[in-house]
C-alpha positions as CSV (number, residue, x, y, z in Angstrom):
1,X,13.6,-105.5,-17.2
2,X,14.7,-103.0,-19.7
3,X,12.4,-102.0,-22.7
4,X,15.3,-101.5,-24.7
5,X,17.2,-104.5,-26.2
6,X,20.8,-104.8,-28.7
7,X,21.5,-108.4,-30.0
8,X,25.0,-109.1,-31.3
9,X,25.2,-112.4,-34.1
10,X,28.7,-113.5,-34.6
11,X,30.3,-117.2,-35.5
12,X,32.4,-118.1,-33.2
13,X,32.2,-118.3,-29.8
14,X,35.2,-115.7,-29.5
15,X,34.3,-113.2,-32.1
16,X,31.9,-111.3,-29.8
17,X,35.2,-109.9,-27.9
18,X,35.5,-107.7,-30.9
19,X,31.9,-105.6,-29.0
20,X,32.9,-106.6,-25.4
21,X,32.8,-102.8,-24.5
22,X,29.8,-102.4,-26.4
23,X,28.1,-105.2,-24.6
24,X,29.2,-103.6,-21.5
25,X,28.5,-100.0,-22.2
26,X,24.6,-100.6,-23.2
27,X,24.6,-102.9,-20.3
28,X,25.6,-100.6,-17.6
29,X,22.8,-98.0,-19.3
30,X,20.5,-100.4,-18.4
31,X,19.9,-102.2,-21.9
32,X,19.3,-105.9,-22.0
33,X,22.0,-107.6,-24.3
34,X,21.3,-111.0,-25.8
35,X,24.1,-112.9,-28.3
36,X,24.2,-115.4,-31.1
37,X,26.6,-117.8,-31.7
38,X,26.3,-119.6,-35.0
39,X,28.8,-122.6,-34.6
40,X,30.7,-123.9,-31.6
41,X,34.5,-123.0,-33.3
42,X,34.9,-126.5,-33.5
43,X,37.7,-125.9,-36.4
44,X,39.6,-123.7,-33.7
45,X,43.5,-124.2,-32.7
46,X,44.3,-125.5,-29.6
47,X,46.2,-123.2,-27.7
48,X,47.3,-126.1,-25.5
49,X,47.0,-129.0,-25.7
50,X,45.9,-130.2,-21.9
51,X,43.1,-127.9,-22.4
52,X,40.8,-129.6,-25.3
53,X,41.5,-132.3,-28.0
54,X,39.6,-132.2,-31.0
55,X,37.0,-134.1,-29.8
56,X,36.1,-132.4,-26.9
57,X,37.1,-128.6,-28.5
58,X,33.3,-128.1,-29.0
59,X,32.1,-128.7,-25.7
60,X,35.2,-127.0,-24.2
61,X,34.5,-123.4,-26.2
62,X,31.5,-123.7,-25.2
63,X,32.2,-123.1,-21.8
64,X,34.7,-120.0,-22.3
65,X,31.6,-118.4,-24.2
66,X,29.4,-118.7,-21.2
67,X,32.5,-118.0,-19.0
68,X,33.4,-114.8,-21.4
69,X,29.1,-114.1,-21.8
70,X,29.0,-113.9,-18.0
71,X,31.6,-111.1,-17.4
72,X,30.1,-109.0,-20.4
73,X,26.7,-108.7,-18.7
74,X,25.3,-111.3,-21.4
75,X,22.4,-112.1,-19.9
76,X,20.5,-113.8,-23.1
77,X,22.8,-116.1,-25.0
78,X,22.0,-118.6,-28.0
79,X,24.1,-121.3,-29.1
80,X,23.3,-122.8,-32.9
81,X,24.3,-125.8,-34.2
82,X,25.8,-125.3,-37.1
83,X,29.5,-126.7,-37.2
84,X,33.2,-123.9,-38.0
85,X,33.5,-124.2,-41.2
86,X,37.3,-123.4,-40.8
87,X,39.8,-120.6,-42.5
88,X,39.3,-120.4,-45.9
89,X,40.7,-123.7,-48.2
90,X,40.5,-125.8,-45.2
91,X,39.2,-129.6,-45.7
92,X,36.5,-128.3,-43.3
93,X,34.6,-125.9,-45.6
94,X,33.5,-128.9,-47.7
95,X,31.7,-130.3,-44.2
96,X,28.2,-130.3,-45.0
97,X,27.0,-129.5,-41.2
98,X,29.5,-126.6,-41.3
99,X,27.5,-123.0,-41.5
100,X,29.0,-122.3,-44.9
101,X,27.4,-125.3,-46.6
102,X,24.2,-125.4,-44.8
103,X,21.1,-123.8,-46.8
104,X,20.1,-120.0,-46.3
105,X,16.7,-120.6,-45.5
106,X,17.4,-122.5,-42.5
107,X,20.0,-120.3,-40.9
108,X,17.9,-117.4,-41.8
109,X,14.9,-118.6,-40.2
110,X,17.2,-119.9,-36.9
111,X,18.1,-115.8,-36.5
112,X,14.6,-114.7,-37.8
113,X,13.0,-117.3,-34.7
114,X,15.2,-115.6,-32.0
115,X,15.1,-111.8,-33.5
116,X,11.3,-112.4,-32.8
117,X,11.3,-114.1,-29.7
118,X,14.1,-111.2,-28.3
119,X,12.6,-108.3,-29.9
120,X,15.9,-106.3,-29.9
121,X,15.5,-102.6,-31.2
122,X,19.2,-103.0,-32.8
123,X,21.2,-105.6,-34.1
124,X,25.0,-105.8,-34.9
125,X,26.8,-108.5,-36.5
126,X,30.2,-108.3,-38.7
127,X,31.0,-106.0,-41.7
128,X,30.3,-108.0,-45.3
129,X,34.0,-108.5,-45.5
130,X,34.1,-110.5,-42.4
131,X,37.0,-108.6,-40.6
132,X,39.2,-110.6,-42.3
133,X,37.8,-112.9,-44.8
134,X,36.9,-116.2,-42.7
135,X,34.2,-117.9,-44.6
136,X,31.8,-118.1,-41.1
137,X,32.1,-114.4,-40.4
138,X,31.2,-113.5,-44.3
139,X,28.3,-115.5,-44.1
140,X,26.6,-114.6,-40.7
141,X,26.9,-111.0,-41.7
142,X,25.4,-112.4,-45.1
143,X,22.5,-114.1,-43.1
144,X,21.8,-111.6,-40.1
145,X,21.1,-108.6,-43.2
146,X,18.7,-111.4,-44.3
147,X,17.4,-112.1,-41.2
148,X,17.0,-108.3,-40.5
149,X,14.1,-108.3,-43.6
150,X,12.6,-111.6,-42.9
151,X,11.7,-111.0,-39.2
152,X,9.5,-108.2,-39.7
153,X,7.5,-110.1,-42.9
154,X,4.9,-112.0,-41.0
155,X,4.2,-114.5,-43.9
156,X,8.7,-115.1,-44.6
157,X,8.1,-118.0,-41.7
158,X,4.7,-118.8,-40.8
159,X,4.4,-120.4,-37.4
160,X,7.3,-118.6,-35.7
161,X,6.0,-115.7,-33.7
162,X,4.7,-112.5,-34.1
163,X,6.8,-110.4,-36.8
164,X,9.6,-107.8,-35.5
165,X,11.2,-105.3,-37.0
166,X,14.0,-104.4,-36.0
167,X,14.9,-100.3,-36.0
168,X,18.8,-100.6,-36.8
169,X,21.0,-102.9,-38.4
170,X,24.9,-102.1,-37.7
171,X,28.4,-103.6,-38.6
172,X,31.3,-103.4,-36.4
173,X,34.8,-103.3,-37.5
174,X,37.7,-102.2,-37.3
175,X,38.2,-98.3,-39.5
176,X,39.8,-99.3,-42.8
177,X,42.8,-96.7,-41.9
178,X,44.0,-98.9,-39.1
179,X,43.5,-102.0,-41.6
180,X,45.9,-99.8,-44.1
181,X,48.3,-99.2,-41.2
182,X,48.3,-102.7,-40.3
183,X,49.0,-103.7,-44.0
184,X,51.9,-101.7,-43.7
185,X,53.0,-103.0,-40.8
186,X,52.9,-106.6,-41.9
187,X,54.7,-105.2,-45.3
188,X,57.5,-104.2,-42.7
189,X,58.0,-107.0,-40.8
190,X,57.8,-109.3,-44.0
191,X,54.8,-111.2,-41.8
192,X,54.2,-115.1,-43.2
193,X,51.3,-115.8,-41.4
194,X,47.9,-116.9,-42.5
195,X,46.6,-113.4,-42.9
196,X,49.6,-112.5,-45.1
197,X,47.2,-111.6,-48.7
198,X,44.8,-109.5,-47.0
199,X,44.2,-106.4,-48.9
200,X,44.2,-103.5,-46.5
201,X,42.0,-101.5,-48.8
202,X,38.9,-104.4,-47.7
203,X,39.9,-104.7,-43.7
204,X,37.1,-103.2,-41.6
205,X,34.9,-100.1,-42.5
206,X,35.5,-97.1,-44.6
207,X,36.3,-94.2,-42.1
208,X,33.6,-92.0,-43.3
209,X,31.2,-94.5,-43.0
210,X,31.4,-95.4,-38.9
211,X,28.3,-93.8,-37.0
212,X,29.3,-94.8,-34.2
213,X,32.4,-95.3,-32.0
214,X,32.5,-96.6,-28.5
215,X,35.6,-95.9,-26.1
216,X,37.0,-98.9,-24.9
217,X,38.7,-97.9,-21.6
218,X,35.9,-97.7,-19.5
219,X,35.4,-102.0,-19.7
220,X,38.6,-102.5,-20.7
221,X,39.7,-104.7,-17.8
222,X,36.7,-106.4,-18.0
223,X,36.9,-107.1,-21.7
224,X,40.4,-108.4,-21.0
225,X,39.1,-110.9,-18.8
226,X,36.4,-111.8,-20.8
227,X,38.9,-112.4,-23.3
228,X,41.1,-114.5,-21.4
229,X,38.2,-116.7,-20.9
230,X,39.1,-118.1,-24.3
231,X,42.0,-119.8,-23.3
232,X,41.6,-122.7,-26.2
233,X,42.5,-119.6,-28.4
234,X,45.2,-117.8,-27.0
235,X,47.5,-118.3,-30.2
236,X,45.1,-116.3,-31.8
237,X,46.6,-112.9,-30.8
238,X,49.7,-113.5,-31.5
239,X,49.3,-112.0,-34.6
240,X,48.2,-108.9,-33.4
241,X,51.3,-109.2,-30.8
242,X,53.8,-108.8,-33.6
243,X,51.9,-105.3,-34.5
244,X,53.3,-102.1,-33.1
245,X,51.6,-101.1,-29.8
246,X,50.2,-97.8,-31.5
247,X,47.9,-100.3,-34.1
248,X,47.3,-102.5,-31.1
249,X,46.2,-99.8,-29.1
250,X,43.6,-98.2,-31.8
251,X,43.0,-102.1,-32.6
252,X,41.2,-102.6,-28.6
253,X,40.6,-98.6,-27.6
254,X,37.6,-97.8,-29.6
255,X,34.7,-100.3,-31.4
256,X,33.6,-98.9,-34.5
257,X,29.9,-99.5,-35.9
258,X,28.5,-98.6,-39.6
259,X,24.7,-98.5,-40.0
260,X,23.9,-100.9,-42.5
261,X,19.7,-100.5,-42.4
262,X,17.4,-98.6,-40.5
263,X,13.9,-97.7,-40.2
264,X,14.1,-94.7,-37.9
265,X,16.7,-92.8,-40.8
266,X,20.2,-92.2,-40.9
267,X,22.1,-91.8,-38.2
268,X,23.3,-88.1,-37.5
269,X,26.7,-86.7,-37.1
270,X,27.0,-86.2,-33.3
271,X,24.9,-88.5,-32.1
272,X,27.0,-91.5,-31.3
273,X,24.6,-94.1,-29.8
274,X,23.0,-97.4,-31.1
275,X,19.8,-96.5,-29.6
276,X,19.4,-92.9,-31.5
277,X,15.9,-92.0,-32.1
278,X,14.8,-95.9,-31.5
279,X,11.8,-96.4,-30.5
280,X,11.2,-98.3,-27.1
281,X,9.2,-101.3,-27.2
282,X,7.4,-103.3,-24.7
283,X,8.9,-106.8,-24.0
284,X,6.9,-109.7,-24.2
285,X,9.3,-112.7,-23.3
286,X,11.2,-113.4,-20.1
287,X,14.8,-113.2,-20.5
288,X,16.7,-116.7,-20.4
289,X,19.8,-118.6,-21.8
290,X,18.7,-121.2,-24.6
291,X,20.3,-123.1,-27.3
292,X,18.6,-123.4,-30.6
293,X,18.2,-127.3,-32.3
294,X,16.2,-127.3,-35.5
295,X,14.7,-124.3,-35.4
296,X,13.3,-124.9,-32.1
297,X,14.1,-123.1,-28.4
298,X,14.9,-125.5,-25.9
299,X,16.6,-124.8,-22.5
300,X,20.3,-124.8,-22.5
301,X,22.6,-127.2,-19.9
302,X,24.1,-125.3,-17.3
């Protein structure tokens, strides 16, 4: 058992791809990994339609996050139970169990519970921007910087356990040069689709800001697979399809992180790890696989 840990918190139950060689890179140097999932991507497409309905979508991502978790060494994964609030202007932002409408304090103190029972050293979550504006990845990055604070005050949620604080907060994304190239590119091709009004000047993180970059192509097979795990959300990359193979190829060869907090100082030019001058800490739990209902750990199914 390691006595270094890095816990990603995302939305969906596909968004984690977006570290896959991260996951895989501090796995392989022998740190445990752990992953939150706020929502089930209920509001999802269906790729096909022999492979979920509506009804069952839920359930069925489910399983492709385990599948996907499994091939990225994801050893420690939670599953909360907040509902997809959808894109942006959907009917489904107005659903009252969907993360975007559910109360701060109880999201907050859903991350805070785990961040203490997981103890991770570092934890990474999306930019403030949300990649690309969904309401569910604006608001986890909203409530994991929250979360970051609240963990280490012992009196922000009495009768969780003992307070942790974390060393480093980070945000991945994609480096806002490739989000200006891909603005042009979308300008050229005179692309309709749903991420038509982005503003390339918000996409990802400003280029002098990224601390840290992680070369895909060691796991890159292996993030593929992982990938293709999410089958219920194959049309999703079809946007990124219609992009020239230079921007998809700078798009899945590197994962770019910004440091967002830190109690150990800045990070320094050169150093180019997660872990840099991190303390390790002694872990007190026993890794497992849990879901999260109401604020309380209980055994996942399967």
């Amino acid at each position: 058992m390691s006595d270094r840990r890095l816990l990603g918190i995302y939305a969906h139950p596909d968004d984690a791809i977006s570290i896959g060689a991260t996951l895989l890179a501090y796995r392989d140097a022998g740190v445990d990994t752990g992953l939150i999932c706020a929502t089930h991507g209920e509001a999802g497409e269906v790729a096909d339609p022999a492979l979920a309905t509506p009804e069952s979508l839920a359930e069925v991502r489910e399983g492709e996050l385990r599948a996907a978790a499994e091939i990225l060494g994801v050893e420690n994964l939670w599953i909360l139970p907040f509902r997809d609030s959808g894109m942006a202007g959907t009917p489904e932002n107005q659903d009252p169990r969907s993360l975007i409408q559910t109360d701060e304090t109880i999201v907050v103190r859903d991350l805070v519970a785990i961040i203490q029972e997981f103890r991770p050293q570092v934890v990474v979550t999306f930019e403030p921007g949300g990649a690309y504006g969904h309401p569910d990845h604006v608001a986890i990055s909203r409530h994991t910087r929250a979360a970051y604070e609240a963990a280490a005050d012992p009196t922000r949620f009495p009768g969780l356990d003992t307070a942790h604080a974390v060393s480093k907060l980070y945000y991945s994304g994609m480096p806002r040069s490739l989000g200006r190239a891909l603005g042009e590119a979308m300008r050229e091709r005179n692309y309709q689709g749903a991420l038509r009004d982005l503003d390339p000047e918000s996409l990802g993180l400003p280029d002098d800001q990224i601390s840290v970059r992680v070369d895909a192509a060691p796991w890159q097979e292996a993030k593929d697979r992982a990938r293709s795990m999410h089958a219920t959300q194959r049309n999703s990359g079809r946007f990124m399809e219609e992009m020239p193979e230079e921007i998809r190829r700078q798009w899945s060869g590197q994962e770019c992180f910004q440091l967002a907090a830190s109690r150990v100082g800045p990070d320094v030019p050169g150093e180019n790890d997660l872990f840099a001058r991190v303390t390790h800490q002694r872990l007190h739990r026993t890794k497992r696989e849990s879901s999260r209902t109401g604020g309380r750990a209980v055994d996942a199914p399967g």
